[in-house]
Each structure stands twice: as structure tokens, then as C-alpha cells.
C-alpha positions in Angstrom: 0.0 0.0 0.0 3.0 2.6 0.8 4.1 2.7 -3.0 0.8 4.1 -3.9 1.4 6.9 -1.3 2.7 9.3 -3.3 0.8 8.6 -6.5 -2.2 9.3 -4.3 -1.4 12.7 -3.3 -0.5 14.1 -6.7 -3.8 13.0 -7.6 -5.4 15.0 -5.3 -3.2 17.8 -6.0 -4.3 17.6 -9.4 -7.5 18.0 -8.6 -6.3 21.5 -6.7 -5.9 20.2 -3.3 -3.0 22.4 -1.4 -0.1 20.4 0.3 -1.5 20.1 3.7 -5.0 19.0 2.3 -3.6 16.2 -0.1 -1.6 15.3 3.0 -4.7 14.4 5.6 -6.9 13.2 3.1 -4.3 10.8 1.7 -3.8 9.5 5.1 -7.7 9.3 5.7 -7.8 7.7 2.1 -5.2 4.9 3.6 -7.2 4.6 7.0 -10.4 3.9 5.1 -9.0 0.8 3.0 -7.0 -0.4 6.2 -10.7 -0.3 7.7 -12.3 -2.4 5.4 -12.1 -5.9 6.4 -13.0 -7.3 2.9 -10.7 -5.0 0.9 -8.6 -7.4 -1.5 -5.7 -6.2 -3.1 -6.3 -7.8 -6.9 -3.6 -6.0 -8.7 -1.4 -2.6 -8.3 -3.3 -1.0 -11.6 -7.1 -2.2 -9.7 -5.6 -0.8 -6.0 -4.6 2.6 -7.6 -7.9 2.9 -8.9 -9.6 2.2 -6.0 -7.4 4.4 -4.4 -8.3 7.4 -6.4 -11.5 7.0 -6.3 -11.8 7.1 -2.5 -9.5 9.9 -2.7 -11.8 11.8 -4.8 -15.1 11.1 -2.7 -13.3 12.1 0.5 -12.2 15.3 -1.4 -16.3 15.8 -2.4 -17.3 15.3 1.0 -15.4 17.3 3.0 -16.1 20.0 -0.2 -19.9 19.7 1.0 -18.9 19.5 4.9 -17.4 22.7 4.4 -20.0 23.9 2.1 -17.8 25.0 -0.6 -19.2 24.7 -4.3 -16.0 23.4 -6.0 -16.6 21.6 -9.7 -14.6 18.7 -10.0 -15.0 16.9 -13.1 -16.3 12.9 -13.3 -14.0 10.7 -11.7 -13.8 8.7 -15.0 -12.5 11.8 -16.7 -10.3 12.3 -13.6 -8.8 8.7 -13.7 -8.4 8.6 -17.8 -6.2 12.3 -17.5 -4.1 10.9 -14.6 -3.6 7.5 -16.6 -2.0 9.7 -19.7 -0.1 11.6 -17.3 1.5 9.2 -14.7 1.0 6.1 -17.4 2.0 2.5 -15.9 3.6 4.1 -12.9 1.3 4.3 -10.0 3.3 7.2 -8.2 4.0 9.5 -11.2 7.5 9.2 -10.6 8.5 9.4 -14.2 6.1 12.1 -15.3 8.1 14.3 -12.3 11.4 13.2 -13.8 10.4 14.0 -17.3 9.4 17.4 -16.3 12.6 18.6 -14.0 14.5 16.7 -16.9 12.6 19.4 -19.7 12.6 21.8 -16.9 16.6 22.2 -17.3 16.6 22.0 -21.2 14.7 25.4 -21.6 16.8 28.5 -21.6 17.7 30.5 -18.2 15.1 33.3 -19.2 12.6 30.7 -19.7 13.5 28.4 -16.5 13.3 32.2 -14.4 10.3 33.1 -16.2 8.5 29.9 -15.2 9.9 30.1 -11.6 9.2 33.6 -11.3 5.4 33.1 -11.9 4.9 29.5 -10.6 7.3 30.0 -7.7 6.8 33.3 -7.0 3.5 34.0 -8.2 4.5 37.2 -9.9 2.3 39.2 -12.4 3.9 39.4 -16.1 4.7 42.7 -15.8 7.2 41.8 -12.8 8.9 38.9 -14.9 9.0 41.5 -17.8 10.5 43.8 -16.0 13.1 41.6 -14.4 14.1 40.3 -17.6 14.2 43.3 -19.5 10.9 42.7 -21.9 7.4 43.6 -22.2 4.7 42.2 -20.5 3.9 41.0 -23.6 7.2 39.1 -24.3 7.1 37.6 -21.1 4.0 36.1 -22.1 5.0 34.8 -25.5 8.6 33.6 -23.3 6.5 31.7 -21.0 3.8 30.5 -23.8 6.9 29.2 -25.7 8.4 27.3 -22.6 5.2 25.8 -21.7 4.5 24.1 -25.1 8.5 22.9 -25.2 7.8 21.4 -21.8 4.7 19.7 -22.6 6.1 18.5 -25.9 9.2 17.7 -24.4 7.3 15.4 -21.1 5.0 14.3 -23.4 7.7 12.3 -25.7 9.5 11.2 -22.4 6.5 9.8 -21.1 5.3 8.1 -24.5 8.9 6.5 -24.8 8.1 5.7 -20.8 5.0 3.8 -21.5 6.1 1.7 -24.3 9.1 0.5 -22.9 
């Protein structure tokens, strides 16, 4: 059960859970199948699943418990975009590597560009500013890195998947 762990959590920070939330509610997610005396453990791929998807109705309920109107999209969409994301590996181990792998391939204006607005939440205007370009050009910069990072994982992962 502890090598789904981590896969666990980046699913429910995909669905826009902050750290601290994905934490508990993993953990509440693992006390719930630990619980269940007739939980049977048929396959990693099945367990995952299952996994998710109590993930995701612990996530709805405490949404409703706290009466916050969050749309979250069908868990079969859900598990279908974390499947082409993470692919055969349950944690999405690879799909992290990939990315810090793309991550140092982009230029040093592109890597502070992304770090700047990601990291550091700042407005274009401030990444413009600190690299010496429009608001606009730090758009089109971060536009640019964004599609070479995608195209870049999504190769990595494909090769990932096949092999």
C-alpha cells in the first residue's frame, strides 16, 4: 500500500488540493481501505484505482462539509487524465522526472520566467521587468516554454510507456 502513497497525493493535488489537504486526506484515504475488512488487493493497476477514487469522494465530502461549491470533473475523466499523465507508474514518478529533466533543457530566461510566476507568483509585468521585456514578451517567453515542456514530457512519457 505505501508505494501508492505518493501517487495518491499528486492526484489529489491535481485535482487543486493544497499540500497540507492532499496530505490528511491521503492519510484518511489509507485509514479507510486499512478499515475495510473485505478490501482485496487484486492488482497494483485495480488498488490505484480504487485508491483514487476514495481519494476523490473524500475530497467531495469534505467539499460539501465545508459547504464550498467546487466543480470537480467525473472521476472517470479524472482517472483517464491521470492515466495519460503518470502512465504505468502508479506514483507518477517518471512524469516528475520527465518534467525537472525538460525543466533544465529550456533557456535561463525561460527556466526564471516559469519560476518567477509559478514560484513566485509574480504578475507578467514583474517577470518583464526583471528580464528586460514587455509584458507581452514575457508572455509569448512563458507561452513558448510551456509548449516545449509539454512536448518535451509528453515524448519522455510516451517512450516511458512503451518501454
Amino acid at each position: 500500500m505505501l508505494r501508492h502513497q505518493r501517487g495518491v497525493w499528486r492526484y489529489l493535488r491535481m485535482l487543486g488540493c493544497d499540500d497540507a489537504t492532499a496530505d490528511d486526506l491521503t492519510q484518511e484515504t489509507f485509514l479507510r481501505v486499512l478499515r475495510r475488512d473485505d478490501f482485496v488487493q487484486h492488482n497494483d493497476s485495480a488498488t490505484a484505482g480504487y485508491l483514487r477514487r476514495t481519494a476523490y469522494n473524500l475530497l467531495v465530502s469534505r467539499h460539501r462539509k465545508l459547504g464550498r461549491i467546487q466543480t470537480i470533473a467525473e472521476p472517470t475523466l479524472l482517472d483517464e487524465t491521470w492515466d495519460r499523465w503518470a502512465g504505468k507508474d502508479l506514483t507518477g514518478d517518471a512524469a516528475v522526472e520527465a518534467l525537472r529533466q525538460c525543466f533544465s533543457k529550456l533557456t535561463e530566461r525561460a527556466q526564471l520566467a516559469l519560476r518567477m510566476r509559478f514560484d513566485s507568483n509574480a504578475s507578467r509585468v514583474e517577470i518583464g521587468e526583471a528580464l528586460g521585456i514587455t509584458d507581452h514578451g514575457a508572455r509569448n517567453l512563458m507561452q513558448r516554454a510551456k509548449q516545449q515542456l509539454r512536448s518535451c514530457v509528453d515524448e519522455k512519457m510516451q517512450i516511458a510507456n512503451e518501454s
